[in-house]
C-alpha positions in Angstrom: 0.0 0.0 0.0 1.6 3.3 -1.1 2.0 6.1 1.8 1.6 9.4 1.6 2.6 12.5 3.0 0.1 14.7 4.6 -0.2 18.5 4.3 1.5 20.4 7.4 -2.5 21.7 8.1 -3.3 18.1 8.8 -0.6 17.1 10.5 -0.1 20.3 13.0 -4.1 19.8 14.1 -4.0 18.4 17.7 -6.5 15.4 18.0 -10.2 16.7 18.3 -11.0 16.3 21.8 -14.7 14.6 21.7 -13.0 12.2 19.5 -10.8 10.9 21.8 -13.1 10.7 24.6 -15.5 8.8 22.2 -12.7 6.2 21.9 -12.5 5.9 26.0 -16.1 5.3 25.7 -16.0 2.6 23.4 -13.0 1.1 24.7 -15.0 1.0 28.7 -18.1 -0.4 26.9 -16.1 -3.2 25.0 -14.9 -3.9 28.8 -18.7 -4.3 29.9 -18.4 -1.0 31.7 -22.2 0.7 32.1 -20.3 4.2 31.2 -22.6 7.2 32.1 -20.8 10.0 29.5 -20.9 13.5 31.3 -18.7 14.5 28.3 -20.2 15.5 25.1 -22.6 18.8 25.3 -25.3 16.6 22.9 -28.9 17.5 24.3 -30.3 14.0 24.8 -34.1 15.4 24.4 -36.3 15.0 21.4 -36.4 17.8 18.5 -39.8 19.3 19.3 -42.4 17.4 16.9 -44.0 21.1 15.4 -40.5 20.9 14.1 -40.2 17.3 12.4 -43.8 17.4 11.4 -42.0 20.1 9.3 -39.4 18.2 7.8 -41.3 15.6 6.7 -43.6 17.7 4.7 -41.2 19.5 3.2 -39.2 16.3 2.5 -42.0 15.2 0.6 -41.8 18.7 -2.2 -39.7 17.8 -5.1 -39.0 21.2 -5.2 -36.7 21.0 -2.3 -34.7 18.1 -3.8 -32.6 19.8 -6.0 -29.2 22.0 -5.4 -30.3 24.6 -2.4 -28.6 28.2 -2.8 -25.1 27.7 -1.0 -25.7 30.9 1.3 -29.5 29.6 2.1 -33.0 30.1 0.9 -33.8 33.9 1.5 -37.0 32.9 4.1 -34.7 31.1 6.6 -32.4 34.4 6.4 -35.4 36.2 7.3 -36.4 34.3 9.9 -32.9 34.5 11.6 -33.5 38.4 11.1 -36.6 38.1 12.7 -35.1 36.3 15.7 -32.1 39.0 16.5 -35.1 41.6 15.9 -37.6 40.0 18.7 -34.7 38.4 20.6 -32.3 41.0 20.9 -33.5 44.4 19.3 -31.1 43.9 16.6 -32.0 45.2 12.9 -30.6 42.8 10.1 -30.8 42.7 6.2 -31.9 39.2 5.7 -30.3 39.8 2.5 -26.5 41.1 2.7 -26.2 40.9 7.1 -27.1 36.6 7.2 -25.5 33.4 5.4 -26.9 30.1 5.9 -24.4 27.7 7.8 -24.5 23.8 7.6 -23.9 24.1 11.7 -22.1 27.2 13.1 -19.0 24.9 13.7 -18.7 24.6 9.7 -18.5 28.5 9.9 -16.4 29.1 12.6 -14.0 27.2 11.0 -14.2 28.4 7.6 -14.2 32.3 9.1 -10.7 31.9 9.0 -10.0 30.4 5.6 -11.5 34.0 4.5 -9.5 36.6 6.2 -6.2 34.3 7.6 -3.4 34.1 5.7 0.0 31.6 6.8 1.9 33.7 9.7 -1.4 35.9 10.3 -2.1 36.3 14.4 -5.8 35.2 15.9 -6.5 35.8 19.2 -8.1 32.5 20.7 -9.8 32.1 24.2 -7.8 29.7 26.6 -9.6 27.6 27.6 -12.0 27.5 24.6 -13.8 25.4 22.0 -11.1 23.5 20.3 -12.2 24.9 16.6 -11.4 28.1 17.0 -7.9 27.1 17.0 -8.5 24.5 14.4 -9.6 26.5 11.7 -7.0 28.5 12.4 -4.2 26.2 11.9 -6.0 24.7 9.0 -5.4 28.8 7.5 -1.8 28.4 8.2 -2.3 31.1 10.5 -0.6 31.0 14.4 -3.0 31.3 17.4 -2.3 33.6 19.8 -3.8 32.4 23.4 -6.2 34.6 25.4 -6.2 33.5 28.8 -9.7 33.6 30.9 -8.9 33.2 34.6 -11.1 32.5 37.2 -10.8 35.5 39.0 -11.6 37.9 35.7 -15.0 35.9 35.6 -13.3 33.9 33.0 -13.2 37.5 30.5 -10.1 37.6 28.5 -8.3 40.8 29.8 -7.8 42.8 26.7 -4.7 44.9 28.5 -2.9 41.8 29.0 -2.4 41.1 25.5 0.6 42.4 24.3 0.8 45.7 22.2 2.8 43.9 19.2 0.3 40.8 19.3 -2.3 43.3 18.9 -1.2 45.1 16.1 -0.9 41.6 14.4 -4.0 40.3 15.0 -6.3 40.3 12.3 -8.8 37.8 14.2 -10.5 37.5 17.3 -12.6 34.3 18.7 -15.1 34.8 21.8 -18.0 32.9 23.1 -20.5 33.8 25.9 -22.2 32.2 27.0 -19.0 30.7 27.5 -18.1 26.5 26.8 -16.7 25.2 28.8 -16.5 27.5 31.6 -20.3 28.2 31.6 -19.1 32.4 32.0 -21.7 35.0 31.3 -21.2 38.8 30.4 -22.8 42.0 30.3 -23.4 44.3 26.7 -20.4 46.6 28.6 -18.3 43.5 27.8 -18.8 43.6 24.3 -18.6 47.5 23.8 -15.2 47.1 25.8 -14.6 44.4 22.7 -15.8 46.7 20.2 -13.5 49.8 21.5 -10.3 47.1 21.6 -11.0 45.4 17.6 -11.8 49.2 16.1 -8.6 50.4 18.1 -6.6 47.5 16.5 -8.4 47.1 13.3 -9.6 43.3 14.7 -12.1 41.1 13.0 -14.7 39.9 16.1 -16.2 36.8 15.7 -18.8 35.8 18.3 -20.0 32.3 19.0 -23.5 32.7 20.6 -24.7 28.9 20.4 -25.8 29.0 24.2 -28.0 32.4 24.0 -31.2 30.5 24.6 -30.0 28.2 27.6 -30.1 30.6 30.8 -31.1 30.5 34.2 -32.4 32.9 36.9 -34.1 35.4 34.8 -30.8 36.1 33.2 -31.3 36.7 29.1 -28.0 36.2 27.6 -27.0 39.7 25.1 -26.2 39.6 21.5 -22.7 40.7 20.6 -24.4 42.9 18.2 -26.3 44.7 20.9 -22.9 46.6 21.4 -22.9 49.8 19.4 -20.5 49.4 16.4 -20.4 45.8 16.9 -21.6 45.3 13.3 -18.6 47.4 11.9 -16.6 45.2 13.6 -17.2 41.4 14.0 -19.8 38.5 12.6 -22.0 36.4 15.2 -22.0 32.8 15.0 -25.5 30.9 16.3 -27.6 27.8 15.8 -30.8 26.0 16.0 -29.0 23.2 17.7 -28.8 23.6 21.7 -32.3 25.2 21.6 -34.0 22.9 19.7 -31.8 19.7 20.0 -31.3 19.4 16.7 -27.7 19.0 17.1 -27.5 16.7 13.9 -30.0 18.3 11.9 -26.5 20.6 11.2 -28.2 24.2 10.5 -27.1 27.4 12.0 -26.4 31.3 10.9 -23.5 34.2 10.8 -25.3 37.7 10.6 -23.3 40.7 11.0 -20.6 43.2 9.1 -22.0 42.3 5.6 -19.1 42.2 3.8 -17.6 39.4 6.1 -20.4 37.6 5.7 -20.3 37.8 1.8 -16.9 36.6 1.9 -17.9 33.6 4.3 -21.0 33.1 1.4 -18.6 33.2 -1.4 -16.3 30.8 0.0 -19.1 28.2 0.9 -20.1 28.9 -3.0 -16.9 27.1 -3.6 -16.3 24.2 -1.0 -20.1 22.9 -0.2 -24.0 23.5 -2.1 -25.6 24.6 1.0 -27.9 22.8 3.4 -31.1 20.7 2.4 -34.0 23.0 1.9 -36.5 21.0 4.3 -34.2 21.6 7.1 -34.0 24.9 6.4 -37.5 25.1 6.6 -38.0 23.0 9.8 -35.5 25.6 11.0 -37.7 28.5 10.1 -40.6 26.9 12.3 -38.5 26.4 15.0 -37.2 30.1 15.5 -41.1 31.3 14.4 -42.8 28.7 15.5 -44.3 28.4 19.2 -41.1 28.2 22.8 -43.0 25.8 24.9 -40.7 22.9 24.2 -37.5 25.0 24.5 -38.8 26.8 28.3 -39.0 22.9 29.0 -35.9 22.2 28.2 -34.4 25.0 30.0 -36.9 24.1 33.3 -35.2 20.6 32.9 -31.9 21.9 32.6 -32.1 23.5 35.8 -33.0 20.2 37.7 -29.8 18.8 36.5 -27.9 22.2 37.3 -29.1 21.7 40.8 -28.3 17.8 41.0 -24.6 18.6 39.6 -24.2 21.5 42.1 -25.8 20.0 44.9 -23.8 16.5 44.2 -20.6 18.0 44.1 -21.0 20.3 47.1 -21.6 16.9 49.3 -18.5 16.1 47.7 -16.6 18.8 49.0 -16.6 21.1 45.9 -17.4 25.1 46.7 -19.5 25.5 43.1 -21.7 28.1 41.9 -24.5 27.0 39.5 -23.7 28.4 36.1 -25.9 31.3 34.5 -25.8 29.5 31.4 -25.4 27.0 29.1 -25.9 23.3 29.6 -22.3 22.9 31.4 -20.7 22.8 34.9 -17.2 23.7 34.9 -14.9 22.7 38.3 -11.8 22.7 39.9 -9.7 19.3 40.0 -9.0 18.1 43.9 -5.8 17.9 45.2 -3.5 15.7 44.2 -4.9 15.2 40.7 -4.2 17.0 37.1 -7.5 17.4 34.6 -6.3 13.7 32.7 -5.6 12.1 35.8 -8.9 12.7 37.6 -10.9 12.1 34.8 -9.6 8.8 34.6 -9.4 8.0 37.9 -12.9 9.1 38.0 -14.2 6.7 35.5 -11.7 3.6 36.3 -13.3 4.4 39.8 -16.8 5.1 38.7 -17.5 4.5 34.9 -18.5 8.0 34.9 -16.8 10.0 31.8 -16.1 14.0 33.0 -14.1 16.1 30.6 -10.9 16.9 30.7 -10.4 20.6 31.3 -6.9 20.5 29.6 -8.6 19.6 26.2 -9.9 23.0 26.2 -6.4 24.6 26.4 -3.7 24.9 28.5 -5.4 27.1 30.6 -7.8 24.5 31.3 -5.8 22.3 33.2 -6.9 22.1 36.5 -10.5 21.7 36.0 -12.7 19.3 34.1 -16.4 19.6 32.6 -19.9 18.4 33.0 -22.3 18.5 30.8 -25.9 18.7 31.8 -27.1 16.6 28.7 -27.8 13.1 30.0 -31.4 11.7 30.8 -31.6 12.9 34.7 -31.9 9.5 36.1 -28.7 8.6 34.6 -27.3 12.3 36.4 -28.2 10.8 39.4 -27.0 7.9 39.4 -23.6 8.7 38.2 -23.4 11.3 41.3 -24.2 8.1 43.7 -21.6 6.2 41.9 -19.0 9.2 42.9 -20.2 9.3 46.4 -20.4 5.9 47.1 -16.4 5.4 45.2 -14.8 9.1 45.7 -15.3 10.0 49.0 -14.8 13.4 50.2 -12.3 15.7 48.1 -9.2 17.5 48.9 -8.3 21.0 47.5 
């Protein structure tokens, strides 16, 4: 069999973390483990059935079974403007301000295939979702590590970065509500952001996937809301986490409109856009009626309070997260991110994530992830108290 050499892109991407703790998964269950994942942020709950219902008709319209438009059919657009309009008192041209995105993880990464060149500086959040990096490196470009500390509230500190990093930077990645740390902010976050990019000339690009899954009255802001964010950055977001249509694979960038012609004209040449009945069971699910996404959320906050509650008879001083679908904590003593999480499920057949796969300033703490059928959440918190004991920090 002949060998060949890969291109330095693919060969300087780390391993994608959910992939590797996919394999430990497999590998326990091969054992005859009963493995209860806390790992993977995948909502276990049904897409809402006003949704399929919506699929399945539109499956059934030859019209839809044909090449879509690779930016998306101009309604979905509109309905995504009509979202940030209701949502977050944000105008949008449905026309020149949206593209249609098969997942916002496709676009994140491809964001930097359209403004990064080989040796060009992108400021990444550390810890952070791995793809932000990885699209990145696939540009050739070289990541530049913004790191969010527990005592800034897990904010990059925009000071801190150097002057001469700054001036190089042509990118800049944030997400919040934050994965993994579950952080929150304010709109005075994001004018702070908007002052810093126009200052340095800094492309924004905002991953919003968790705006819809909050807590406590708190309503998660746009990035947009920020005056002059639109002169200065794109918005990532998604149907997924509200919706659990995670592999349905349909999400949005609205924002500075000629960044998101370039990001439309680059999908023109690399995929055909997403299959038009999904983009209309999209449109009924951002129009249609909330009742199955406030459930969601009012479930969600059961297993926030088990997962708090659990690790504070533990020993763990947590705070329940504002947001998102994730609760991220310290390591005990004695232990680094790797090393707990696999004593934990050697101990437990519990899988927690590895805060280190998230960057190096993750190390220290691992993940858990609120998606699992709340039975199961239980019983993988008795497993820990019945094998773990009390912790040690």
């Amino acid at each position: 069999m002949l060998k060949f050499e890969q291109a330095d892109r693919v060969k300087n991407l780390p391993p994608y973390l959910f992939a590797r703790i996919e394999k430990l998964i497999a590998e326990k269950r091969e054992q005859g483990v009963d493995v209860i994942s806390l790992g993977i942020g995948d909502p276990d709950l049904p897409t809402p059935d006003h949704i399929i219902e919506e699929l399945k008709k539109e499956a059934e319209n030859p019209a839809n079974h044909q090449y879509p438009s690779s930016v998306g059919m101009l309604s979905y657009r509109q309905a995504v403007a009509e979202f940030y309009k209701k949502r977050f008192s944000v105008d949008l041209d449905p026309k020149s301000e949206v593209v249609t995105l098969i997942g916002s993880k496709e676009g994140i990464a491809h964001i930097s295939w359209c403004y990064l060149n080989p040796g060009d500086v992108v400021l990444v959040p550390d810890p952070g979702y791995p793809v932000y990096a990885g699209g990145a490196i696939l540009a050739g470009a070289e990541t530049y590590t913004m790191k969010l500390k527990e005592e800034n509230g897990f904010k990059p500190k925009y000071e801190d970065i150097p002057t001469d990093i700054a001036k190089k930077a042509k990118m800049m990645f944030i997400n919040y509500p934050n994965n993994p740390t579950g952080a929150v902010v304010d709109v005075k976050f994001f004018e702070e952001t908007v002052a810093f990019a126009k200052e340095h000339n800094i492309l924004v690009c905002h991953d919003n996937a968790y705006s819809e899954i909050a807590f406590e009255g708190y309503r998660p802001p746009s990035f947009l809301e920020a005056k002059g964010a639109k002169e200065v950055g794109i918005e990532f977001g998604s149907v997924s986490k509200p919706y659990n249509m995670t592999g349905w694979r349909i999400g949005w960038a609205v924002g500075h409109p000629e960044v998101v012609d370039a990001l439309g004209r680059l999908k023109s040449n690399v995929d055909s856009g997403q299959f038009q009945a999904i983009q209309y069971a999209a449109i009924k699910g951002l129009t249609g009626p909330q009742d199955a996404l406030q459930n969601n959320i009012a479930i969600y906050d059961e297993r926030r309070k088990i997962v708090v509650e659990g690790l504070r008879e533990l020993g763990w001083k947590v705070d329940p997260p504002k947001a998102t679908f994730y609760v991220w904590v310290p390591v005990p003593k004695g232990f680094t991110s790797a090393s707990f999480a696999e004593y934990v499920i050697e101990k437990t057949g519990v899988v927690i994530t590895p805060g280190n796969g998230y960057g190096e300033s993750g190390e220290g703490y691992f993940r858990i992830s609120l998606t699992i059928p709340t039975e199961r959440l239980k019983e993988a918190f008795r497993r820990m108290k019945e094998s773990l004991g009390k912790v040690e920090f």
